[in-house]
PDB file with one MODEL, atoms N, CA, C and O in Angstrom:
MODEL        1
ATOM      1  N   UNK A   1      11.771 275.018 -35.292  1.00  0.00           N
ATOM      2  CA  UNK A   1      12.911 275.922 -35.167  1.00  0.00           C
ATOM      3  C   UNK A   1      14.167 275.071 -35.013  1.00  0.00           C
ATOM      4  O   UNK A   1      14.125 274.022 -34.370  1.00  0.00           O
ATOM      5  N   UNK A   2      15.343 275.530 -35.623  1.00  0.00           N
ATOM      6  CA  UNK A   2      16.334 274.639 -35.592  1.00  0.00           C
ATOM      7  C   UNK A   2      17.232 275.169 -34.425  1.00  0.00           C
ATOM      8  O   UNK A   2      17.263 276.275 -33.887  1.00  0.00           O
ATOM      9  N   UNK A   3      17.889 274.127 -34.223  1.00  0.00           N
ATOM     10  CA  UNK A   3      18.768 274.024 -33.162  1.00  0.00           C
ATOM     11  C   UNK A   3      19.983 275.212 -32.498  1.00  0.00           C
ATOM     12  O   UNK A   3      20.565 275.336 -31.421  1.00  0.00           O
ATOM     13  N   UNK A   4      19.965 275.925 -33.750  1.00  0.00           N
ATOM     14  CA  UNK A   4      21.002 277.013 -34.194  1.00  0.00           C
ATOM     15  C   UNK A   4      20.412 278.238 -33.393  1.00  0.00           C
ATOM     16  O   UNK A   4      20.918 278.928 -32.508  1.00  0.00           O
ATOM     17  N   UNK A   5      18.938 278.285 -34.114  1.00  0.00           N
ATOM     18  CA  UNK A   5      18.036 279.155 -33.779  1.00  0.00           C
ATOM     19  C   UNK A   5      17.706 279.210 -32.431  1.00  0.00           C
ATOM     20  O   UNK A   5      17.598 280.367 -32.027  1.00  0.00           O
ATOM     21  N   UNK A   6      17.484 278.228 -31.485  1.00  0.00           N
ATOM     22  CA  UNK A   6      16.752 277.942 -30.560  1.00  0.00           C
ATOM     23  C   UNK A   6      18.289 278.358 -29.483  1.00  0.00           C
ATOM     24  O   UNK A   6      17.999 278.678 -28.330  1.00  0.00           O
ATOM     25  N   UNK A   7      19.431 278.355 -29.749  1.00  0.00           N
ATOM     26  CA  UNK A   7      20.539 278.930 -29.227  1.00  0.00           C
ATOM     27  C   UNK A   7      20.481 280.432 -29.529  1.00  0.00           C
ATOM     28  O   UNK A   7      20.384 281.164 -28.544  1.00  0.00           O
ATOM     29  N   UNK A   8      20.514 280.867 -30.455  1.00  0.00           N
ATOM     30  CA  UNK A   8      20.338 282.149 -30.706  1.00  0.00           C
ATOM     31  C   UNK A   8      19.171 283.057 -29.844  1.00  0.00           C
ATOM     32  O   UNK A   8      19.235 284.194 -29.376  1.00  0.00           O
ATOM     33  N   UNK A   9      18.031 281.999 -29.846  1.00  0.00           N
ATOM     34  CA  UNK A   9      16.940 283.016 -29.117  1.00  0.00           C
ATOM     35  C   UNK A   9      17.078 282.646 -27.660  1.00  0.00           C
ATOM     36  O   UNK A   9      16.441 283.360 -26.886  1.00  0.00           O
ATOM     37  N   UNK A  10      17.591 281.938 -27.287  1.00  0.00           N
ATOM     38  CA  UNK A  10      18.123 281.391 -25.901  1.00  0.00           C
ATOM     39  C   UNK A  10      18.775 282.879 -25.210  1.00  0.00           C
ATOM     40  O   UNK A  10      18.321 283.424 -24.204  1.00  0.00           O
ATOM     41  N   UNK A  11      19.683 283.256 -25.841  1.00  0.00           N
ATOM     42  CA  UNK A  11      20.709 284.434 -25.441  1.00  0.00           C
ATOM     43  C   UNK A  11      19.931 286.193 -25.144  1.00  0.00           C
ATOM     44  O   UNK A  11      20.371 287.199 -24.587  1.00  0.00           O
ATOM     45  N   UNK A  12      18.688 285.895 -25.796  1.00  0.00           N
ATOM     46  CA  UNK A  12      17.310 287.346 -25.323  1.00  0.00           C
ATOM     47  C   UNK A  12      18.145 288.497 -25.677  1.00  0.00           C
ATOM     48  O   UNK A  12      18.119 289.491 -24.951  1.00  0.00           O
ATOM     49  N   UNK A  13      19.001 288.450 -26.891  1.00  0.00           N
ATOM     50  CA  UNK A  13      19.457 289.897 -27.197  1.00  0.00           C
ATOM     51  C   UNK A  13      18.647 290.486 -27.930  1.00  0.00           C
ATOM     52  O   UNK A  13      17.852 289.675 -28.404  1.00  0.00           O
ATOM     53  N   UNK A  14      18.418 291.763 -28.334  1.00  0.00           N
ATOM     54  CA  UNK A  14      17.756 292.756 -28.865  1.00  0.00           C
ATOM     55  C   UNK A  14      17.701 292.453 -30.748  1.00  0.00           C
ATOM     56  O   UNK A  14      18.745 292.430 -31.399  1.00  0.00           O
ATOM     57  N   UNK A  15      16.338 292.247 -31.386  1.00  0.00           N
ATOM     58  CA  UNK A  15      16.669 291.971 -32.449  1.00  0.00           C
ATOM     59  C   UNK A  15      15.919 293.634 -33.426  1.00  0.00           C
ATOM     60  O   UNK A  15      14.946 294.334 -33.143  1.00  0.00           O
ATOM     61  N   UNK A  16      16.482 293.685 -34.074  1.00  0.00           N
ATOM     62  CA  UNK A  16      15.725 294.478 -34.638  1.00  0.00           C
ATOM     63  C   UNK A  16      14.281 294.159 -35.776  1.00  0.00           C
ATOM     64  O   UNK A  16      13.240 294.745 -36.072  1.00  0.00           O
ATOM     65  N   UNK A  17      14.955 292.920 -36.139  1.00  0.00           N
ATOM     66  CA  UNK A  17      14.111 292.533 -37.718  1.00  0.00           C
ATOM     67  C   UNK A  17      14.266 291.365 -37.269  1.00  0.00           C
ATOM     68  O   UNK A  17      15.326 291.121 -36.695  1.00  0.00           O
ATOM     69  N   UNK A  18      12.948 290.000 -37.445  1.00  0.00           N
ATOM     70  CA  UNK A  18      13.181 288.796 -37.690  1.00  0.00           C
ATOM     71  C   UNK A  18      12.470 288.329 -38.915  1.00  0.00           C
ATOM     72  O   UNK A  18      12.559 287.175 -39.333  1.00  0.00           O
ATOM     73  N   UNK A  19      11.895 289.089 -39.369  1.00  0.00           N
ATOM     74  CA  UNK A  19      10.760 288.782 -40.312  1.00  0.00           C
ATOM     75  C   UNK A  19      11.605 287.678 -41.687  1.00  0.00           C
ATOM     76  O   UNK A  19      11.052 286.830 -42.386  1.00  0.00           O
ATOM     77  N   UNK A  20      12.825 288.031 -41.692  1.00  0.00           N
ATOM     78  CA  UNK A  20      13.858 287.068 -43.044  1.00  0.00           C
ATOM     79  C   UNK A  20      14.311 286.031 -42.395  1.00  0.00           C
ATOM     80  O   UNK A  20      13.652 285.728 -41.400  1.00  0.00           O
ATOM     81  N   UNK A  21      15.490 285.200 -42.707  1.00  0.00           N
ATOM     82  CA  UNK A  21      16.148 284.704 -42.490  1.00  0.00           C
ATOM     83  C   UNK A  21      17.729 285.117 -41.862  1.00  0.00           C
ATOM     84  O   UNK A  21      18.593 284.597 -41.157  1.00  0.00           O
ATOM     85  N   UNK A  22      17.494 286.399 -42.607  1.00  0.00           N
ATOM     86  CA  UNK A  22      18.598 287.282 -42.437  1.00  0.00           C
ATOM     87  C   UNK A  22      18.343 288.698 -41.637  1.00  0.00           C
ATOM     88  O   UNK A  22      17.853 289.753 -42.041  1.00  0.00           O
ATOM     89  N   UNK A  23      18.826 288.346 -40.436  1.00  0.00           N
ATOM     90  CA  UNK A  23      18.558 289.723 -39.201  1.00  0.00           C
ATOM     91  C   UNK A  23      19.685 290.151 -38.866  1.00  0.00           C
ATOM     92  O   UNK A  23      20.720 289.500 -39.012  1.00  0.00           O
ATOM     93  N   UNK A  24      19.616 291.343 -38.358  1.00  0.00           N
ATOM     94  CA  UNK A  24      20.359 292.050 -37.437  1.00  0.00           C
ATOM     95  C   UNK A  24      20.681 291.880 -35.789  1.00  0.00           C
ATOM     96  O   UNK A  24      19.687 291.536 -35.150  1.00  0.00           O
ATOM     97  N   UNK A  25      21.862 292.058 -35.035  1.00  0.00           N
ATOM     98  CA  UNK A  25      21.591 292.233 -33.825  1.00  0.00           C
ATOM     99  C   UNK A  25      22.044 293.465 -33.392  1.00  0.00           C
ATOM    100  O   UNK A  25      22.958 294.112 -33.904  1.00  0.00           O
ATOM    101  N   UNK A  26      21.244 293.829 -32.240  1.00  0.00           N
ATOM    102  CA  UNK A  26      21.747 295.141 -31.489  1.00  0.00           C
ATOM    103  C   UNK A  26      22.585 294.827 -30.595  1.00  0.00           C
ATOM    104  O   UNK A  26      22.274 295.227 -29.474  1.00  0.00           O
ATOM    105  N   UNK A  27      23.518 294.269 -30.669  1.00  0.00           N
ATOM    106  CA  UNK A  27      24.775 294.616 -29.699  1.00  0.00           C
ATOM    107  C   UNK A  27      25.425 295.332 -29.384  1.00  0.00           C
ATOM    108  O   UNK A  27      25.413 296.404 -29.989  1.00  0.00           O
ATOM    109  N   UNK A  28      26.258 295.159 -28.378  1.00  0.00           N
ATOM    110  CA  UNK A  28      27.950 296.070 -28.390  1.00  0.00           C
ATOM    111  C   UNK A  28      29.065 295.101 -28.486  1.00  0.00           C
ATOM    112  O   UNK A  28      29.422 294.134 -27.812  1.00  0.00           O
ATOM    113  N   UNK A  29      29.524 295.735 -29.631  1.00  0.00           N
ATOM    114  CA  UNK A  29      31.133 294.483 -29.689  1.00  0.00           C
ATOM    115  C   UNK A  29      31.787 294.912 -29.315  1.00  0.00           C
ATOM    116  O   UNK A  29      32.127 295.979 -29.825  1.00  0.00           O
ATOM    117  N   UNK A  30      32.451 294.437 -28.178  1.00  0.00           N
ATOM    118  CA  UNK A  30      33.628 294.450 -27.655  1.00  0.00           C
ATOM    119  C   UNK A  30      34.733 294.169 -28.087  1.00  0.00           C
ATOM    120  O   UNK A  30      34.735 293.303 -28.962  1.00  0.00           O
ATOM    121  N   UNK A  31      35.873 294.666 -27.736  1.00  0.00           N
ATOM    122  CA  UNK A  31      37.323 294.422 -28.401  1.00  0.00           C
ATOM    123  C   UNK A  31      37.628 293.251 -27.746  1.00  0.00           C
ATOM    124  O   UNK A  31      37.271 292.935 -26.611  1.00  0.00           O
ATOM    125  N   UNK A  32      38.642 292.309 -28.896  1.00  0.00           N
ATOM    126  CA  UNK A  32      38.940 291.535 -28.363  1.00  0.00           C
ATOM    127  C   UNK A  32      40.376 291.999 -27.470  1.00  0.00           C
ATOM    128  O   UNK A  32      40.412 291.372 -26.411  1.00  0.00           O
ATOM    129  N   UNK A  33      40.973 292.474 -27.555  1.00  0.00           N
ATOM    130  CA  UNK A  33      41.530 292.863 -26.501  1.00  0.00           C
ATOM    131  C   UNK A  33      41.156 294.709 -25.754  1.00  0.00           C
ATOM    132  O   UNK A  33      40.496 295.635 -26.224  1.00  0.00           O
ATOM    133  N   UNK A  34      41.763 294.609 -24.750  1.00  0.00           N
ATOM    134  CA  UNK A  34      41.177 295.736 -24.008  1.00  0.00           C
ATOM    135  C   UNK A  34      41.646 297.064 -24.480  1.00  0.00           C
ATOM    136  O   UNK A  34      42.851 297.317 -24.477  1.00  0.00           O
ATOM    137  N   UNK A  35      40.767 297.926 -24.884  1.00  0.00           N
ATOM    138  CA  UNK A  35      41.834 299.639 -24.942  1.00  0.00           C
ATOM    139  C   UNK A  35      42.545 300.475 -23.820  1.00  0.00           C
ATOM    140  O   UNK A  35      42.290 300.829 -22.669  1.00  0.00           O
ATOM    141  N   UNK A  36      43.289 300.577 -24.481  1.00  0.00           N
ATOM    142  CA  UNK A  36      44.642 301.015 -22.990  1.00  0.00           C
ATOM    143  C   UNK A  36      44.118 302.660 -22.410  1.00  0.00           C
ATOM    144  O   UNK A  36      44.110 303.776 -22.929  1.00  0.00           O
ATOM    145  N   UNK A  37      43.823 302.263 -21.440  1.00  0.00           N
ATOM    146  CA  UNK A  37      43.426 303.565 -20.928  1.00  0.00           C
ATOM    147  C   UNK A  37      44.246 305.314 -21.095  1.00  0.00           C
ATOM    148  O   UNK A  37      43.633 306.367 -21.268  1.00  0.00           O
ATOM    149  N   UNK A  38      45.446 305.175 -20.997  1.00  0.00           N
ATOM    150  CA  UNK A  38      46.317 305.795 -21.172  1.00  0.00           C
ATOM    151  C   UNK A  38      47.276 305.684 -22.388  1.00  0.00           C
ATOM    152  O   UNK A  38      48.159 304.866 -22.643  1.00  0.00           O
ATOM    153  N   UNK A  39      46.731 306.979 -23.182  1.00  0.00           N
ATOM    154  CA  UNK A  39      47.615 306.491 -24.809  1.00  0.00           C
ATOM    155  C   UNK A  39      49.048 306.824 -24.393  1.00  0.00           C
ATOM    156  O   UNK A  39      49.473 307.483 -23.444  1.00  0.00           O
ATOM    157  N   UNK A  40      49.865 305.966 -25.696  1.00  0.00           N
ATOM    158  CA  UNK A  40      51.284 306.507 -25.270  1.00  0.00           C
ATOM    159  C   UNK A  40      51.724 307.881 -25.634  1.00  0.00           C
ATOM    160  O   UNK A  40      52.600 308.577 -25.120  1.00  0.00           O
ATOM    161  N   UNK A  41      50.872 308.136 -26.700  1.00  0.00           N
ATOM    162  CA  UNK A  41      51.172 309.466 -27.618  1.00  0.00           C
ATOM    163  C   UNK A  41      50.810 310.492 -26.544  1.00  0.00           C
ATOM    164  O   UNK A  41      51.575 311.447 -26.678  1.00  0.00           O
ATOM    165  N   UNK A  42      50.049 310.669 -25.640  1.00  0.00           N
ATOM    166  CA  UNK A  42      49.316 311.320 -24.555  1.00  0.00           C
ATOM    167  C   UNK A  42      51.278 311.534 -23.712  1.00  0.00           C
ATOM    168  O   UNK A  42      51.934 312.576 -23.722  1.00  0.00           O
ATOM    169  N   UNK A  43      51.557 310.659 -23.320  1.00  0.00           N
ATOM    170  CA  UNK A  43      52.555 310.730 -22.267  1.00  0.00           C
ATOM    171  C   UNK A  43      54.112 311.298 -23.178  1.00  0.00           C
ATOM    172  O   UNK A  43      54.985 311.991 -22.655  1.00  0.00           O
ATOM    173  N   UNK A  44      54.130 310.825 -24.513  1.00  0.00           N
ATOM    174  CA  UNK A  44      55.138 311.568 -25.259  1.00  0.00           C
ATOM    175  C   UNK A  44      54.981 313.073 -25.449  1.00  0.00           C
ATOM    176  O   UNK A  44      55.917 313.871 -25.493  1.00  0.00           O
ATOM    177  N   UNK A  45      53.777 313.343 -25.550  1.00  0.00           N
ATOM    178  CA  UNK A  45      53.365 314.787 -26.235  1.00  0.00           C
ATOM    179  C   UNK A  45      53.935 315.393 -24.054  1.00  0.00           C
ATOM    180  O   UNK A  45      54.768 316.268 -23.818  1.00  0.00           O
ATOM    181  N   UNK A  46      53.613 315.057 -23.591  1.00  0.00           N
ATOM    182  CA  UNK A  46      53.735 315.236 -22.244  1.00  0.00           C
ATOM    183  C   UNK A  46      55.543 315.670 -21.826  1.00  0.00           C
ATOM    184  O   UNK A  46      56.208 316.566 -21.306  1.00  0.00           O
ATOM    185  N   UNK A  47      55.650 314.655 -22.319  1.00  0.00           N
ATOM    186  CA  UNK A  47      57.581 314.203 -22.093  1.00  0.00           C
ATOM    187  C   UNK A  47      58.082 315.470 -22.825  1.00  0.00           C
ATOM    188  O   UNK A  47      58.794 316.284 -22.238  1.00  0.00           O
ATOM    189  N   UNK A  48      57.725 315.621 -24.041  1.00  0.00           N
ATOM    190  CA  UNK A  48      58.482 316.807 -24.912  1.00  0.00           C
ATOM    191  C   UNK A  48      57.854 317.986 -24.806  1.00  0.00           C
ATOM    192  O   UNK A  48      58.065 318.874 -25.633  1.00  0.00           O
ATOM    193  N   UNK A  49      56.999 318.146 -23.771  1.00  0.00           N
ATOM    194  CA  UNK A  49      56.082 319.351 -23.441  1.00  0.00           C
ATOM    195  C   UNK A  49      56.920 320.082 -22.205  1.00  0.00           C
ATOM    196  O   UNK A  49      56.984 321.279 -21.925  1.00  0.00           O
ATOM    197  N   UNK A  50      57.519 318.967 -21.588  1.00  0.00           N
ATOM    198  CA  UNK A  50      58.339 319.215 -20.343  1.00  0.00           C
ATOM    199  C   UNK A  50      60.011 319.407 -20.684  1.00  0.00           C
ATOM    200  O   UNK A  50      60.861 320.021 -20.039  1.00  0.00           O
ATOM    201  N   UNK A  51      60.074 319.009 -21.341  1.00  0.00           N
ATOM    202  CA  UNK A  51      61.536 318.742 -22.077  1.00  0.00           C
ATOM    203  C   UNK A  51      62.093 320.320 -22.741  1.00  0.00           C
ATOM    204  O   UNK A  51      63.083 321.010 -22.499  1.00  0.00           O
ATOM    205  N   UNK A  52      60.663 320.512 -23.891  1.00  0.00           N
ATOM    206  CA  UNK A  52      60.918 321.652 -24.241  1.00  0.00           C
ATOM    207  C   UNK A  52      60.756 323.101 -23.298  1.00  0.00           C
ATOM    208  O   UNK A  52      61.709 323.864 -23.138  1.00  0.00           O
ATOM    209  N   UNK A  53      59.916 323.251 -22.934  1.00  0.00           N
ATOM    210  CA  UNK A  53      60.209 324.346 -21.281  1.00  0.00           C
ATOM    211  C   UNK A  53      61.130 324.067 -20.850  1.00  0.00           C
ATOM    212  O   UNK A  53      61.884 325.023 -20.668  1.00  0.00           O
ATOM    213  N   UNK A  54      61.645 322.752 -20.441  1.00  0.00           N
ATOM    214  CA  UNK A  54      62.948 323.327 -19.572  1.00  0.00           C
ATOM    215  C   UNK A  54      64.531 323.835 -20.327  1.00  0.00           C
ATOM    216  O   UNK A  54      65.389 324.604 -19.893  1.00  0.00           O
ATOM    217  N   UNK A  55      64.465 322.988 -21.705  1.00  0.00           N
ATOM    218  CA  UNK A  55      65.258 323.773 -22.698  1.00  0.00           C
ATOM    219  C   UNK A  55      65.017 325.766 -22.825  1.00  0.00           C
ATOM    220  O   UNK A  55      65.807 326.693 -23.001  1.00  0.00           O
ATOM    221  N   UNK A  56      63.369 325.671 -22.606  1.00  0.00           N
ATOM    222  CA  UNK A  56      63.713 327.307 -23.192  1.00  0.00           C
ATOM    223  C   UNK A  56      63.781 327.829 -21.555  1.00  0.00           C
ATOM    224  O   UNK A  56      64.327 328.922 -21.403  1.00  0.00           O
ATOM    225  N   UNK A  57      63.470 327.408 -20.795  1.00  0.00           N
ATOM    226  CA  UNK A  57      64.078 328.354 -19.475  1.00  0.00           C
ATOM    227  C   UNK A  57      65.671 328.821 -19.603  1.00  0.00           C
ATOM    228  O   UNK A  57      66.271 329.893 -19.520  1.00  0.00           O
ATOM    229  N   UNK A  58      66.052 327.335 -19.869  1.00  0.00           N
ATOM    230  CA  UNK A  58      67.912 327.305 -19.975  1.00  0.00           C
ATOM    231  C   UNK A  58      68.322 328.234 -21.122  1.00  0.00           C
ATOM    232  O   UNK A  58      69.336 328.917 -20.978  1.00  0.00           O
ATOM    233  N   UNK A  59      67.649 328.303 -22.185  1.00  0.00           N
ATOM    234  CA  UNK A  59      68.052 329.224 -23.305  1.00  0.00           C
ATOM    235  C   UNK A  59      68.118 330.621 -22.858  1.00  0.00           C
ATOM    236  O   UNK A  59      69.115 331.342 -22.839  1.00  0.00           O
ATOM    237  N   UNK A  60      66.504 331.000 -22.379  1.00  0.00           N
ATOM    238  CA  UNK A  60      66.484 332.437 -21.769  1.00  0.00           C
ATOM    239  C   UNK A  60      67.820 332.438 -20.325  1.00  0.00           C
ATOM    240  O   UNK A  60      68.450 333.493 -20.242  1.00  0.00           O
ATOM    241  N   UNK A  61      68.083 331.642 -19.590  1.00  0.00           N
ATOM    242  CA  UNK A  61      69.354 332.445 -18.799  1.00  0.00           C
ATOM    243  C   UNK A  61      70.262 332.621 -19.368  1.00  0.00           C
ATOM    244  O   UNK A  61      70.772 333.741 -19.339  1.00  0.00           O
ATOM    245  N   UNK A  62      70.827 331.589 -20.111  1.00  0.00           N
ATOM    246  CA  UNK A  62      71.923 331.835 -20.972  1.00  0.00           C
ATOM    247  C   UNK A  62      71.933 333.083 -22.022  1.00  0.00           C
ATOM    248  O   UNK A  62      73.036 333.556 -22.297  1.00  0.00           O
ATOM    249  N   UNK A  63      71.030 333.519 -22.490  1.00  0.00           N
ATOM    250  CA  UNK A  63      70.855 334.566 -23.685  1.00  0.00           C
ATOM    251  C   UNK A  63      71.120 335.770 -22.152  1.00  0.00           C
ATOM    252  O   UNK A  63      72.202 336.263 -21.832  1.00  0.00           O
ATOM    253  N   UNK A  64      70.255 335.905 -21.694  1.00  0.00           N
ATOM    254  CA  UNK A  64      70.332 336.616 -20.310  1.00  0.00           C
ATOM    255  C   UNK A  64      71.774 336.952 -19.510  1.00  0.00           C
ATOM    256  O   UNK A  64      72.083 338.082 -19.129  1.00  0.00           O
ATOM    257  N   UNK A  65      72.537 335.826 -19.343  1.00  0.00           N
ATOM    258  CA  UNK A  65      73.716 335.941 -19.076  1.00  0.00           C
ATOM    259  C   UNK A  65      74.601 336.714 -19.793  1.00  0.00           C
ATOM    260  O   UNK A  65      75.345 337.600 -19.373  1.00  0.00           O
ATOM    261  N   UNK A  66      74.420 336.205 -21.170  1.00  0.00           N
ATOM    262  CA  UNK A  66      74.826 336.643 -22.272  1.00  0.00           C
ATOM    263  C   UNK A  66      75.050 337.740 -22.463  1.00  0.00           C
ATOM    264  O   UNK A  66      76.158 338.209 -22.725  1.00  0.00           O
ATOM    265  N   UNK A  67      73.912 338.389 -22.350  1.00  0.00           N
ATOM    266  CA  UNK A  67      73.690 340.311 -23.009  1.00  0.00           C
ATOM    267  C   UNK A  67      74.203 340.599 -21.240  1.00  0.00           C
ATOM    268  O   UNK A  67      75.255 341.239 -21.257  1.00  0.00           O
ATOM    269  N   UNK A  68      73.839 340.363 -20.104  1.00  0.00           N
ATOM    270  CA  UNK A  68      74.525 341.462 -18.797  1.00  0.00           C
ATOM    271  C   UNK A  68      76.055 341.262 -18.997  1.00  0.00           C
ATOM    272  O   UNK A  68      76.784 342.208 -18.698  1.00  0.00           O
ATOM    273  N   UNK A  69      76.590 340.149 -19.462  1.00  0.00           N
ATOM    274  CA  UNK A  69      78.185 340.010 -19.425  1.00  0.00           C
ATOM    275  C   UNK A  69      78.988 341.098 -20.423  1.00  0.00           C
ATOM    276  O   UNK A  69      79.854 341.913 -20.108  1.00  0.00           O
ATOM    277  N   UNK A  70      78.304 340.780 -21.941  1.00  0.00           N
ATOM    278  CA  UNK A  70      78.790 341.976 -22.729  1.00  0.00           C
ATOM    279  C   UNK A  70      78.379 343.350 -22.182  1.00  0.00           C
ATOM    280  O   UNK A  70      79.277 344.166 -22.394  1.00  0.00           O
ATOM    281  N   UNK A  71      77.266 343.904 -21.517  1.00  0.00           N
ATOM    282  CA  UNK A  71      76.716 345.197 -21.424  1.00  0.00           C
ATOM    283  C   UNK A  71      77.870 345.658 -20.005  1.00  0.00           C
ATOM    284  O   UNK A  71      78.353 346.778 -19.840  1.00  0.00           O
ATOM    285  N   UNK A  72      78.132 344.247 -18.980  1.00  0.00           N
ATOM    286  CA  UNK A  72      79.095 344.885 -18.737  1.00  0.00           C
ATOM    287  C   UNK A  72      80.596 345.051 -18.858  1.00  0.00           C
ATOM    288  O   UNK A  72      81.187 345.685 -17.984  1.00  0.00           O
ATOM    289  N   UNK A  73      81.196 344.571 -19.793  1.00  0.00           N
ATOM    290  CA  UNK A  73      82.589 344.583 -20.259  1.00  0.00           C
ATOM    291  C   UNK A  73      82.448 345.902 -21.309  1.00  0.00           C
ATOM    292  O   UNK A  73      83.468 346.547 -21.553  1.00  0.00           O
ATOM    293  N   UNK A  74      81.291 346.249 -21.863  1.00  0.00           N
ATOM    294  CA  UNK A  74      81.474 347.620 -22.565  1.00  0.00           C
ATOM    295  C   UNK A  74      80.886 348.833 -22.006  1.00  0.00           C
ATOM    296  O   UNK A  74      80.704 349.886 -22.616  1.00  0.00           O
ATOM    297  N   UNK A  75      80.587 348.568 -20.702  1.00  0.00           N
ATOM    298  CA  UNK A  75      80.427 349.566 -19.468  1.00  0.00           C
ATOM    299  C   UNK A  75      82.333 349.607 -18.909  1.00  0.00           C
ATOM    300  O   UNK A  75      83.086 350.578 -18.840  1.00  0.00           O
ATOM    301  N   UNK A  76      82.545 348.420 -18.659  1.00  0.00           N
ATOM    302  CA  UNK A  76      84.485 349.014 -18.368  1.00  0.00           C
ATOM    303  C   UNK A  76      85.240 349.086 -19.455  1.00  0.00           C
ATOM    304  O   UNK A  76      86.444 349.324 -19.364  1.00  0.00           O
ATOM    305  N   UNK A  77      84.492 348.846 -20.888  1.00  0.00           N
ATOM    306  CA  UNK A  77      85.677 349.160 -21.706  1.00  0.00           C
ATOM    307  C   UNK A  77      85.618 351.154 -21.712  1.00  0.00           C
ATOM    308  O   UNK A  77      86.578 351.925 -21.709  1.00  0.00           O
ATOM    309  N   UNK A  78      83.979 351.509 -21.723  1.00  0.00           N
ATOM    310  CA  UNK A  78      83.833 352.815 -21.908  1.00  0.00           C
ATOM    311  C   UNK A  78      84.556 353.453 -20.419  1.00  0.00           C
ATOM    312  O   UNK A  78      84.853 354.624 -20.657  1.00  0.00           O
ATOM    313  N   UNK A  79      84.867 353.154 -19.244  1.00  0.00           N
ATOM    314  CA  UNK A  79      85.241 353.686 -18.310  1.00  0.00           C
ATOM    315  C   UNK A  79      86.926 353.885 -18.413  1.00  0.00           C
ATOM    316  O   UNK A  79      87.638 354.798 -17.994  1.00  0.00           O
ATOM    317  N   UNK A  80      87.256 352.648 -19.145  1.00  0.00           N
ATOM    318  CA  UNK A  80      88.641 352.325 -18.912  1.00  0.00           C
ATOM    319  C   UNK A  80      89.976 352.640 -18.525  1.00  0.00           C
ATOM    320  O   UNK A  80      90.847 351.770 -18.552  1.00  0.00           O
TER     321      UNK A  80
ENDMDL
END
């Protein structure tokens, strides 16, 4: 067994097939760097989730304001 080999079987990972020259291993590959636990797209969709509610709260008082101010200036125009 060559030297290559004798490193390879050193390491006792899971083989599926040795019968060729050419095998498989059952691993898990890991990233070389780490996955970020927290996506950013997660915290944007978040940001404009909050952003937009508080825009439409502000819309609805203002529309709100809106219609009692006219309903009442044509309540004293009809009294006048």
């Amino acid at each position: 067994v060559s030297g290559a080999r004798q490193d390879f079987e050193a390491l006792n990972l899971p083989v599926t097939d040795k019968s060729s020259p050419y095998f498989v291993v059952e691993a898990v590959a890991e990233p070389a760097t780490p996955i970020p636990t927290t996506n950013p797209l997660n915290r944007r969709l978040l940001v404009g989730g909050l952003v937009g509610a508080i825009l439409g709260v502000v819309a609805a008082v203002a529309v709100d304001y809106i219609q009692r101010l006219r309903k009442a200036r044509r309540g004293a125009a009809l009294l006048g």
